[in-house]
DSSP file (Angstrom, degrees, kcal/mol; ACC not computed):
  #  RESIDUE AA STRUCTURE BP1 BP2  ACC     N-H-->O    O-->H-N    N-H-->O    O-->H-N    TCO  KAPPA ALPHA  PHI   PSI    X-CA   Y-CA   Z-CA
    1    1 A X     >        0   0    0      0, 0.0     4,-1.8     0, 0.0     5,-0.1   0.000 360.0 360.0 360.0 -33.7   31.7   94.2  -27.0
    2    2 A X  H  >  +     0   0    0      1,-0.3     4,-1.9     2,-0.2     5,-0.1   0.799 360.0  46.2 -84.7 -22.3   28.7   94.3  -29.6
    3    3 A X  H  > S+     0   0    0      2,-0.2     4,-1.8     3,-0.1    -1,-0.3   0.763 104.1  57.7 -95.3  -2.3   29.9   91.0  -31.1
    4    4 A X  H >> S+     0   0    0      2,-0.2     4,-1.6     1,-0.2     3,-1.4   0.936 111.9  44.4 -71.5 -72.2   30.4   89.5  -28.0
    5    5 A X  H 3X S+     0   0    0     -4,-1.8     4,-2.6     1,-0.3     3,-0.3   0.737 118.4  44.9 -30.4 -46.0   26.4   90.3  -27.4
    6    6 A X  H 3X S+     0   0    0     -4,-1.9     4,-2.3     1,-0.3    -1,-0.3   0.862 113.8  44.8 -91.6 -24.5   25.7   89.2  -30.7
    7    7 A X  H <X S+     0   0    0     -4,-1.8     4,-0.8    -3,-1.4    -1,-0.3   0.612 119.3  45.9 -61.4 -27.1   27.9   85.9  -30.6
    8    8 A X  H >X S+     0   0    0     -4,-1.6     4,-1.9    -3,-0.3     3,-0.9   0.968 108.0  56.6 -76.4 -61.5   26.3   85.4  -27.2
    9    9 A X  H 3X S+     0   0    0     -4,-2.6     4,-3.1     1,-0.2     3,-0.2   0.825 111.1  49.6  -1.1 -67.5   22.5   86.4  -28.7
   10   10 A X  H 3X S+     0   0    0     -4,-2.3     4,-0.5     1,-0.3    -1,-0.2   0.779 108.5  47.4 -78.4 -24.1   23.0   83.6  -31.2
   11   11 A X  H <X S+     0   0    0     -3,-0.9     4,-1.0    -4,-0.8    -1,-0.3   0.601 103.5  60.8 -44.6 -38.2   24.1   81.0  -28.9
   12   12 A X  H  X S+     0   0    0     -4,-1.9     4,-1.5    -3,-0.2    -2,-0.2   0.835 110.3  40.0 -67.7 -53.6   21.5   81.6  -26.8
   13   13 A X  H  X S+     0   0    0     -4,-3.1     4,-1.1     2,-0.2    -2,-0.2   0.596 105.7  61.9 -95.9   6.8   18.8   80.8  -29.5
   14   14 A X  H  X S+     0   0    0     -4,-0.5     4,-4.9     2,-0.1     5,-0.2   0.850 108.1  46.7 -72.8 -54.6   20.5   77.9  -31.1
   15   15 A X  H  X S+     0   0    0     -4,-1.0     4,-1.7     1,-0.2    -2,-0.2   0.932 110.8  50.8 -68.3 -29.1   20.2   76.2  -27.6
   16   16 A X  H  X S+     0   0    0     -4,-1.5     4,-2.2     2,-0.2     5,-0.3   0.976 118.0  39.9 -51.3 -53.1   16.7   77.1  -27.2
   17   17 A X  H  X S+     0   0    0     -4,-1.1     4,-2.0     1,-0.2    -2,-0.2   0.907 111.2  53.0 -63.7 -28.5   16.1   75.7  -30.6
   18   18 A X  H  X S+     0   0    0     -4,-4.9     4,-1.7     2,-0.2     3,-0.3   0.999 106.6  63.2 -75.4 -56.2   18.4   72.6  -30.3
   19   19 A X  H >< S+     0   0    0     -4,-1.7     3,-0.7    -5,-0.2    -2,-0.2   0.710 107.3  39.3  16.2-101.2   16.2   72.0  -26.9
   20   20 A X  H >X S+     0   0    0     -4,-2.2     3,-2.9     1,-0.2     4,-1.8   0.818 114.8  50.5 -39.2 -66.4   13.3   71.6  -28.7
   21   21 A X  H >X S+     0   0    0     -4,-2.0     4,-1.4     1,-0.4     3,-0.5   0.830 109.8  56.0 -17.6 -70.5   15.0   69.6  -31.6
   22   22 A X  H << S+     0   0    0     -4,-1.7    -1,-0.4    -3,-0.7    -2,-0.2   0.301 106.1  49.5 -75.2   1.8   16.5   67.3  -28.8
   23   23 A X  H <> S+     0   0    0     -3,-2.9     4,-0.9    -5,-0.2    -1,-0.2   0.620 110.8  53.7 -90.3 -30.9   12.9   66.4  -27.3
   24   24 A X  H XX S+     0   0    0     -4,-1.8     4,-0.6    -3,-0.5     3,-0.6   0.928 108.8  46.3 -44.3 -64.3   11.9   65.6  -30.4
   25   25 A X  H 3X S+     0   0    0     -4,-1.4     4,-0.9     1,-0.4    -1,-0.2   0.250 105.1  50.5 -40.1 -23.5   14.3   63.5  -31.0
   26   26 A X  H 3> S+     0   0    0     -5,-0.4     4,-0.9     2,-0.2    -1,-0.4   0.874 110.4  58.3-110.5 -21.1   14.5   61.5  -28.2
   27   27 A X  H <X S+     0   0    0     -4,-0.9     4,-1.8    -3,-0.6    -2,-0.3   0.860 109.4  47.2 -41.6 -50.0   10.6   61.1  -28.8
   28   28 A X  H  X S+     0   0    0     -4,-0.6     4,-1.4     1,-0.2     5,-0.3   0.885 108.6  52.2 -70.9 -41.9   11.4   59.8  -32.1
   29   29 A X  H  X S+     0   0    0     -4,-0.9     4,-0.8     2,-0.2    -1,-0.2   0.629 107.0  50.0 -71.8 -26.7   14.1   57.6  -30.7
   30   30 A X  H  X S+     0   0    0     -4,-0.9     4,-2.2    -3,-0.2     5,-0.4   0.966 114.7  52.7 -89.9 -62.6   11.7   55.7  -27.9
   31   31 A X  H  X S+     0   0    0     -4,-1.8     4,-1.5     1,-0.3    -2,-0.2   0.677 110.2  47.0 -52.9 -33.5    9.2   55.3  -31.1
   32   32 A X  H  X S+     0   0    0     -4,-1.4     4,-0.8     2,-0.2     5,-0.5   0.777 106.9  49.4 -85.8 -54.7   11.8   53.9  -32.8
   33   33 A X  H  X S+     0   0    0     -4,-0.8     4,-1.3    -5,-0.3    -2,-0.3   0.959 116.1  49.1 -74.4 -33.7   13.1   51.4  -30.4
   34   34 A X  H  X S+     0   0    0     -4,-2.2     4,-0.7     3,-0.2    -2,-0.2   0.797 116.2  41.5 -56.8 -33.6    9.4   50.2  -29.9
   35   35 A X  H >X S+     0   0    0     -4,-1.5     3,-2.8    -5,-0.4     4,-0.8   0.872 124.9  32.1 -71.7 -72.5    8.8   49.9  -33.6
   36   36 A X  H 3X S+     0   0    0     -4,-0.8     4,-1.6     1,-0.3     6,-0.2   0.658 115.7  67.2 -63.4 -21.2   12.2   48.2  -34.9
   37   37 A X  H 3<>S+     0   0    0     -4,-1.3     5,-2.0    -5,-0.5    -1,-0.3   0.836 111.5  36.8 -32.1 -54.2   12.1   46.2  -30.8
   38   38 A X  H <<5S+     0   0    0     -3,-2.8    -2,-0.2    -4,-0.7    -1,-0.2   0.599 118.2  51.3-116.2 -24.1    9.1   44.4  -32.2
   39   39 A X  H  <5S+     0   0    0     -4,-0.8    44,-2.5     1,-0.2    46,-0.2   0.726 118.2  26.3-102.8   0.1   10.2   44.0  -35.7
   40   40 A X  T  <5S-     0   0    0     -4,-1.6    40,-0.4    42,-0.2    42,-0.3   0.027 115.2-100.4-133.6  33.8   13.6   42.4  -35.7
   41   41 A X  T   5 +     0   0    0     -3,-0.2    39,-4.2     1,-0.2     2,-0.2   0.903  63.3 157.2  58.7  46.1   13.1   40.6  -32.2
   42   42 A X    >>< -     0   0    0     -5,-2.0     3,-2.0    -6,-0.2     4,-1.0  -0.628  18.9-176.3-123.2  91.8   15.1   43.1  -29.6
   43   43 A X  H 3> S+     0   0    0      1,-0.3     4,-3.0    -2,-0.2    -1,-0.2   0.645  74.8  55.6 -28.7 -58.2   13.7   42.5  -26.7
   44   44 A X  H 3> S+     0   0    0      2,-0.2     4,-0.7     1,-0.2    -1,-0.3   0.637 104.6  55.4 -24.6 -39.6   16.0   45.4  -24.9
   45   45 A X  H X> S+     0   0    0     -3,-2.0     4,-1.3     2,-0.2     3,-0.6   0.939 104.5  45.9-108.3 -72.7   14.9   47.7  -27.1
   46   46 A X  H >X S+     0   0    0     -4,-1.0     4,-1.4     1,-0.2     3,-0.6   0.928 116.9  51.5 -48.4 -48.7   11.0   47.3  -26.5
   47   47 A X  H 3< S+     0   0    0     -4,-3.0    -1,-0.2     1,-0.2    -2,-0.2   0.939 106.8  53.9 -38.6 -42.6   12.0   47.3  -22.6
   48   48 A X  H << S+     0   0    0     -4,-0.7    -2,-0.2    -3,-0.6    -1,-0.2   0.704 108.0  46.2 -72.5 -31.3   13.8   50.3  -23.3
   49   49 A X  H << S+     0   0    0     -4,-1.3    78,-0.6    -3,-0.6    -1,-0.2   0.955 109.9  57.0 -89.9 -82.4   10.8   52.3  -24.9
   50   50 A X  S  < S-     0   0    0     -4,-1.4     2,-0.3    76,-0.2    78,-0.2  -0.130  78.4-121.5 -59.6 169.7    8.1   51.3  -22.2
   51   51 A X    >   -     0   0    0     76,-0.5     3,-3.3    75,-0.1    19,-0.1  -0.851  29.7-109.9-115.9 136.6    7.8   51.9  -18.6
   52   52 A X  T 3  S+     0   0    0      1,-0.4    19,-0.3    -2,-0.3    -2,-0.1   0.678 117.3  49.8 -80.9 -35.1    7.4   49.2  -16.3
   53   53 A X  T 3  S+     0   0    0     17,-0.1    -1,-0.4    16,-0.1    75,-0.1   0.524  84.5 127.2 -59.9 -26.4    3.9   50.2  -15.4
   54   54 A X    <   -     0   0    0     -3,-3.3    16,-2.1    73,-0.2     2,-0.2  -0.013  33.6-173.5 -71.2 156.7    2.6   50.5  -19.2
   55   55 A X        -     0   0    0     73,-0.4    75,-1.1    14,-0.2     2,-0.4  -0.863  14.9-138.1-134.0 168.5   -0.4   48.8  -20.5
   56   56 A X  E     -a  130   0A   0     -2,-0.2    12,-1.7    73,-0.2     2,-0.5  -0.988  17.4-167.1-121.9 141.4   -2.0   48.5  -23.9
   57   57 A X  E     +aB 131  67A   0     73,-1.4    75,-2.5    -2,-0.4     2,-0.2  -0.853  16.3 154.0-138.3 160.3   -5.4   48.7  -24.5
   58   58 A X  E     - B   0  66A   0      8,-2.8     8,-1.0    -2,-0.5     2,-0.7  -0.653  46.8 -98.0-154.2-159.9   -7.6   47.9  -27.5
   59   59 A X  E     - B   0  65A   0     -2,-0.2     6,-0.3    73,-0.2     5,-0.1  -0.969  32.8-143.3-138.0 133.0  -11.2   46.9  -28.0
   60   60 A X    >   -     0   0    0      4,-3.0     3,-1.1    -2,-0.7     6,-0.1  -0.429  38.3 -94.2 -84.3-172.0  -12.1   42.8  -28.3
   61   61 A X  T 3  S+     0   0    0      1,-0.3    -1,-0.1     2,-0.1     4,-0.1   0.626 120.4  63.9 -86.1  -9.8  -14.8   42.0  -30.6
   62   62 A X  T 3  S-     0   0    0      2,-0.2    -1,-0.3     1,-0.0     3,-0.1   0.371 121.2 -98.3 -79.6  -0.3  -17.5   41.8  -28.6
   63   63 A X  S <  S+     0   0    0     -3,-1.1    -2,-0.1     1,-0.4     2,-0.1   0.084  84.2 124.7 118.2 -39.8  -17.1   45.7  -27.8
   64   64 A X        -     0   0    0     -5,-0.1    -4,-3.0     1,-0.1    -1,-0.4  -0.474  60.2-107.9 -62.3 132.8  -15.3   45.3  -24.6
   65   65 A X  E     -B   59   0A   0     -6,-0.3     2,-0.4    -3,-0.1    -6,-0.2  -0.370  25.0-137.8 -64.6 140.2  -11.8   46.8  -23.8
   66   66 A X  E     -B   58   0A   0     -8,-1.0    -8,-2.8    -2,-0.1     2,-0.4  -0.827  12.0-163.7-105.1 144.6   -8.9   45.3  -23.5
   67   67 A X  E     +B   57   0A   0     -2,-0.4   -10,-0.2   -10,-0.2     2,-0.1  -0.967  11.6 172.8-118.0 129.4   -5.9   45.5  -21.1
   68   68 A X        -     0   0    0    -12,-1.7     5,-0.2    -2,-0.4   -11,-0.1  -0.161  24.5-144.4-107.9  39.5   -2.6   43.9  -22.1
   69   69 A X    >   -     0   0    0      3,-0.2     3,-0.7    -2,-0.1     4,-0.5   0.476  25.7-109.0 -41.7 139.5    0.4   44.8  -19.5
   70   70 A X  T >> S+     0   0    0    -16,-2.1     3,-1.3     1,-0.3     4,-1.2   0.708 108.0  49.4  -5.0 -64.4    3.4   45.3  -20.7
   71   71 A X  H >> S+     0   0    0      1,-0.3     3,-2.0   -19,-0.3     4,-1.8   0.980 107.7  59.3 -76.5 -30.0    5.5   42.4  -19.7
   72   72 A X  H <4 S+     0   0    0     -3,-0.7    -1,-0.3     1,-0.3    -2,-0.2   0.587 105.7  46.8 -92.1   5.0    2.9   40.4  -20.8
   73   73 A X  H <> S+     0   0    0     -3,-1.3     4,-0.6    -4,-0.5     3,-0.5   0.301 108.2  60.9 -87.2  -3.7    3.2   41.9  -24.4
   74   74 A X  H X< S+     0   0    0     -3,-2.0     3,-3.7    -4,-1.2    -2,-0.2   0.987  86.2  68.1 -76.7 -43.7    6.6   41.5  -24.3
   75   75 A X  T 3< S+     0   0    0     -4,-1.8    -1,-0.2     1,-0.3    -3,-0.1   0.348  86.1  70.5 -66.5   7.4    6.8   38.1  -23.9
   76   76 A X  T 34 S+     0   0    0     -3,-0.5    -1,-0.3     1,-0.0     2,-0.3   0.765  86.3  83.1 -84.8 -11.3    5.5   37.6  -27.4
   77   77 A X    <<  -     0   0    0     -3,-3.7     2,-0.5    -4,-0.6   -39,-0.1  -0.651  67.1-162.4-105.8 143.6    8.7   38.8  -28.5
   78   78 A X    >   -     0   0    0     -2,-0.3     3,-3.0     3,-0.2    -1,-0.0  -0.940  35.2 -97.1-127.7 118.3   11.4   36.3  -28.6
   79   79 A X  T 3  S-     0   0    0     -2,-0.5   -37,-0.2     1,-0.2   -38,-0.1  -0.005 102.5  -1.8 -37.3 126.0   15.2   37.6  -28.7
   80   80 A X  T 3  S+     0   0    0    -39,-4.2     2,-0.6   -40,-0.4    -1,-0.2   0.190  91.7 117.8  60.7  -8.0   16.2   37.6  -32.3
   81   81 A X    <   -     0   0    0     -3,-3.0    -3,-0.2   -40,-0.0    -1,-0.2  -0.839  54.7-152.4 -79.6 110.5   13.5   36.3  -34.0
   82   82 A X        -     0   0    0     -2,-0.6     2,-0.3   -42,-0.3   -42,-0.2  -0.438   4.8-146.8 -77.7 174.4   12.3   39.2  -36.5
   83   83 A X        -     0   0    0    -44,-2.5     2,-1.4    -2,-0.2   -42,-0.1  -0.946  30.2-106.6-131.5 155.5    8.9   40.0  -37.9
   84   84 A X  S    S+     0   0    0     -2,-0.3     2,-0.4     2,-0.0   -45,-0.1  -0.652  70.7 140.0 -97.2  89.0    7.3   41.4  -41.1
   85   85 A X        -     0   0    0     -2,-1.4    22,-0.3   -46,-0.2     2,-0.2  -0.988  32.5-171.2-127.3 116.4    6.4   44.6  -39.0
   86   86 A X  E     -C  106   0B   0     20,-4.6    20,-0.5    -2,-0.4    21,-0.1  -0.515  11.7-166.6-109.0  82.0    7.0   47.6  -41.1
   87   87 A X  E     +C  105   0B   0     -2,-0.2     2,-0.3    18,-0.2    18,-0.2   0.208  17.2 173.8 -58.4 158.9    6.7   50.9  -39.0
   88   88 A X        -     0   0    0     16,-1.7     2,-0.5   -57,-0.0    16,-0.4  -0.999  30.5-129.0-159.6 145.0    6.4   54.9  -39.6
   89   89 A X        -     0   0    0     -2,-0.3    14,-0.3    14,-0.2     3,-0.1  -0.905  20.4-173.9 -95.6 139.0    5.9   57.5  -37.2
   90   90 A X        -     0   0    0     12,-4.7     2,-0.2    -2,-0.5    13,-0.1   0.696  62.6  -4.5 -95.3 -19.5    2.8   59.9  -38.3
   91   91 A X  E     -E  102   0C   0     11,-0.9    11,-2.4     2,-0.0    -1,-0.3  -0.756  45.0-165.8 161.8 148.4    3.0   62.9  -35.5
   92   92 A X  E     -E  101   0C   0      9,-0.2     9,-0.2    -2,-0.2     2,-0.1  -0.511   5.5-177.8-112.6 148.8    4.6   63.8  -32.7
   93   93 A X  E     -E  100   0C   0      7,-0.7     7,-0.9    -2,-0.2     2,-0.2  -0.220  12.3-173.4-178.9 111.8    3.2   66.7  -30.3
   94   94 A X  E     -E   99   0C   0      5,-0.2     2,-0.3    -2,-0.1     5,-0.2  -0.648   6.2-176.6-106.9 117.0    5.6   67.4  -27.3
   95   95 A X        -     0   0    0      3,-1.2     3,-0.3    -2,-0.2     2,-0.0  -0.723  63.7 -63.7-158.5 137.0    4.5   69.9  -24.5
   96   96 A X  S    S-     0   0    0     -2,-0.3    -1,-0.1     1,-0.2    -2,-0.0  -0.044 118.8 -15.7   2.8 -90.3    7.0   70.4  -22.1
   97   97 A X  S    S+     0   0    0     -3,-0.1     2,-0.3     1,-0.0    -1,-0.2   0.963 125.6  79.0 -93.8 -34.7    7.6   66.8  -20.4
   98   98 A X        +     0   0    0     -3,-0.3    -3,-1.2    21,-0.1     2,-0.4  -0.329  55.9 156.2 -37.7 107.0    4.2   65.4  -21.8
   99   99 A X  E     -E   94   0C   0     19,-0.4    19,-3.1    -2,-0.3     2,-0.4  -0.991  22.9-153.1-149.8 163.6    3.7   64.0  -25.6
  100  100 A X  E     -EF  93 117C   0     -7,-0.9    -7,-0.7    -2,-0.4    17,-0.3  -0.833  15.1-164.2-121.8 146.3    1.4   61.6  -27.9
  101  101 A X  E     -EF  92 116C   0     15,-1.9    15,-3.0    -2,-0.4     2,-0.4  -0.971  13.5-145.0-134.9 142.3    2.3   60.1  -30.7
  102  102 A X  E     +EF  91 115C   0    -11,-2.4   -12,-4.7    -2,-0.3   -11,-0.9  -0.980  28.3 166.5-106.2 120.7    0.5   58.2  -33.9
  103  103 A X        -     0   0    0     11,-2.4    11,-0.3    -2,-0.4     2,-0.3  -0.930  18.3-156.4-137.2 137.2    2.2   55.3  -35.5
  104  104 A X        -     0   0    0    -16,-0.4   -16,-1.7    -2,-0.4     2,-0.4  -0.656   5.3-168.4-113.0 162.7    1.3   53.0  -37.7
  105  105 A X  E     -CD  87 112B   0      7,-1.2     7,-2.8    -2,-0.3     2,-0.4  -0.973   7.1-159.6-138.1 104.3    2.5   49.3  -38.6
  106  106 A X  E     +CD  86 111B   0    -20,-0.5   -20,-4.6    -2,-0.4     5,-0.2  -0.751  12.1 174.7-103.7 162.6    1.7   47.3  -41.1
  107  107 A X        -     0   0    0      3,-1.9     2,-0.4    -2,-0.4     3,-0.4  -0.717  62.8 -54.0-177.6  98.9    2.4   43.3  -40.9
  108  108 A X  S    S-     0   0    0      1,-0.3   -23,-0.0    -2,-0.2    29,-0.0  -0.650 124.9  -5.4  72.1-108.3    1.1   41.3  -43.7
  109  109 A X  S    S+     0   0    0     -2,-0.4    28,-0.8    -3,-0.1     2,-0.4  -0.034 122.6  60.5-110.3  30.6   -2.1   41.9  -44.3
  110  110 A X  B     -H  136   0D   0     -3,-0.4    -3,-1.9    26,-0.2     2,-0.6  -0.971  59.7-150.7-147.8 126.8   -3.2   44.4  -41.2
  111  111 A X  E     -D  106   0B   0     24,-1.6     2,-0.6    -2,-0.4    -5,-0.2  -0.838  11.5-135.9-117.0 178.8   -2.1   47.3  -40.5
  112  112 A X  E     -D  105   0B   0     -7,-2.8    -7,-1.2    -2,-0.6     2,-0.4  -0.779   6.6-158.4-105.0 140.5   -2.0   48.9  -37.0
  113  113 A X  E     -I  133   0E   0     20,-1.7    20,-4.6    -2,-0.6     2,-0.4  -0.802  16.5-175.3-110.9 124.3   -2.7   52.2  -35.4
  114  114 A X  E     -I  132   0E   0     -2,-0.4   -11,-2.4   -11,-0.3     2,-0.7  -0.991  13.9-166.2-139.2 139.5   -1.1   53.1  -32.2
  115  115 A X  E     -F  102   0C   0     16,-3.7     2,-0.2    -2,-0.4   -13,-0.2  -0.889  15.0-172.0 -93.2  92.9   -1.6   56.1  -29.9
  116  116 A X  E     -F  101   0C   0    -15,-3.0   -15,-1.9    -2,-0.7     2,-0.5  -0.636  14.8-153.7 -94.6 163.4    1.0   56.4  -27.5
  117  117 A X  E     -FG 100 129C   0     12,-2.3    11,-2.8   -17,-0.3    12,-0.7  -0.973  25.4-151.2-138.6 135.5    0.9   58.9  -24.6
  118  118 A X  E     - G   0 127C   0    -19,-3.1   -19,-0.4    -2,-0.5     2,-0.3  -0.617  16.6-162.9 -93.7 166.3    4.7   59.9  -23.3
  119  119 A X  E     - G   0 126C   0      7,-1.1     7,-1.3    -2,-0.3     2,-0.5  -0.661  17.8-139.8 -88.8 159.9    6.3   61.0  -20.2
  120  120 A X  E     - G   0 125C   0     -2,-0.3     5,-0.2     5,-0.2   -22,-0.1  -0.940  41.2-174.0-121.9  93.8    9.9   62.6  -20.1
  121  121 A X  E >   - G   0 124C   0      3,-2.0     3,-0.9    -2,-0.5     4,-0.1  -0.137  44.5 -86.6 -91.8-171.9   11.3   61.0  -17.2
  122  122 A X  T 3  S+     0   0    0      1,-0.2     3,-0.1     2,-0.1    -1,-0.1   0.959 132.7  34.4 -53.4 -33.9   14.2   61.0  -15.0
  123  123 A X  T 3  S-     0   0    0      1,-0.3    -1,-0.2     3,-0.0     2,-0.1   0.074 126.3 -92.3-114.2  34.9   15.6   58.6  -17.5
  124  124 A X  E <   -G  121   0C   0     -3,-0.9    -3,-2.0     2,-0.1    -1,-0.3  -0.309  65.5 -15.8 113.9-144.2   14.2   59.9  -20.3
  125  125 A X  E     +G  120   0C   0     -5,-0.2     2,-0.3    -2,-0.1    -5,-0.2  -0.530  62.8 156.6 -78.1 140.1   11.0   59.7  -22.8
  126  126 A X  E     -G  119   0C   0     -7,-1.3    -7,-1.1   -75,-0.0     2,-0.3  -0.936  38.6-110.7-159.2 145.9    9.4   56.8  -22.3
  127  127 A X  E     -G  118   0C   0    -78,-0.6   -76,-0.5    -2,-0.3    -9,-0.2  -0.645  15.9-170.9 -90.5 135.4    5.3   55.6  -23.0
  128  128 A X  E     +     0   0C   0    -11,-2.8   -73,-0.4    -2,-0.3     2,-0.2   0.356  69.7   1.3 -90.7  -2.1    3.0   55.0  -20.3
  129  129 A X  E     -G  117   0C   0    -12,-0.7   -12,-2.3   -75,-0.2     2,-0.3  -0.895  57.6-155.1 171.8 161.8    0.2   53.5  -22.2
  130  130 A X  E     -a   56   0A   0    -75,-1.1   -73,-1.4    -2,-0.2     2,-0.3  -0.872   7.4-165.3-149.9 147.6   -0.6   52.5  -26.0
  131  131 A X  E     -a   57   0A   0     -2,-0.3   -16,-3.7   -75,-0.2     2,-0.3  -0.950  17.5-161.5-154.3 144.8   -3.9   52.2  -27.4
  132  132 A X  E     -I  114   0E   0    -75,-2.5     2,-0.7    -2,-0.3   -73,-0.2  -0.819  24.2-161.7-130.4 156.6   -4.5   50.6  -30.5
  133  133 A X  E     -I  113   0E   0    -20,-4.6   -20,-1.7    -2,-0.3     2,-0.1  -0.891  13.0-158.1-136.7 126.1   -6.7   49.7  -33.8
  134  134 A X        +     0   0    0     -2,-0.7     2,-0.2   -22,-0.2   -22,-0.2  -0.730  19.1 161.5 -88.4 148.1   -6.5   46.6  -36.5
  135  135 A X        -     0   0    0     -2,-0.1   -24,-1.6   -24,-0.1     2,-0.2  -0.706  33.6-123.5-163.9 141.5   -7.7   46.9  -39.7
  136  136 A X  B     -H  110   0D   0    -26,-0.2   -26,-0.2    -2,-0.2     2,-0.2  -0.678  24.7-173.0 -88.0 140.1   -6.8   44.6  -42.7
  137  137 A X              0   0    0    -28,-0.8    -2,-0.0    -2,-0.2    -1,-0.0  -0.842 360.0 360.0-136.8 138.8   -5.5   46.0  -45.8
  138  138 A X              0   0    0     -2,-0.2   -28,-0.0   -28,-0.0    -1,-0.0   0.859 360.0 360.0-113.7 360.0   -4.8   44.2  -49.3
């Protein structure tokens, strides 16, 4: 009986812990189909990552914010075509269905900083908005 309790015990916090582990993880996975989506030209992939609703927003050079929607950043990307986009995730921070993320991208000579803000939806993590920063590097 006492190793059933204790075989039960441990089971019980392995699935708490894999939980957590598995929110990560699928966080990581949406990040991941938006970076490598945009650098080797899979269009699917970038769909897959955003929400139909998402926008990106950035600052032009006169000061003023910019709003990009979604599809209409998609449509720079053309099925199969890659790019020299190399991407890295920098931090993650997940509570409960809610998360942000920083990743940056370099491509050529700039890279980029993006702030994503998550949901965990019915059909699973996906970013509702991006906000972003250029800055050239040599």
């Amino acid at each position: 009986m006492r190793r059933t309790i204790l075989t039960l015990s441990a089971c019980l916090c392995l699935s708490f812990i894999a939980f957590g582990q598995s929110d990560k993880e699928a966080v990581e996975a949406t990040l991941m189909d938006y970076m490598d989506g945009t650098s080797k030209g899979q269009v699917a992939r970038i769909k897959r990552a955003f929400t139909e609703t998402a926008a990106l927003y950035s600052v032009n050079p006169d000061g003023s914010q910019r709003r990009l929607p979604i599809a209409e950043y998609i449509g720079y990307f053309k099925e199969g075509q890659a790019r020299d986009r190399v991407g890295k995730i920098i931090s993650i921070d997940i509570v409960n269905n809610a998360a942000h993320a920083k990743v940056e991208i370099v491509s050529g000579n700039t890279k980029f900083t993006d702030y994503m803000l998550l949901l965990k939806l019915k059909d699973g993590w996906k970013i509702i908005n991006k906000s972003f920063t250029r800055e050239a590097i040599r």
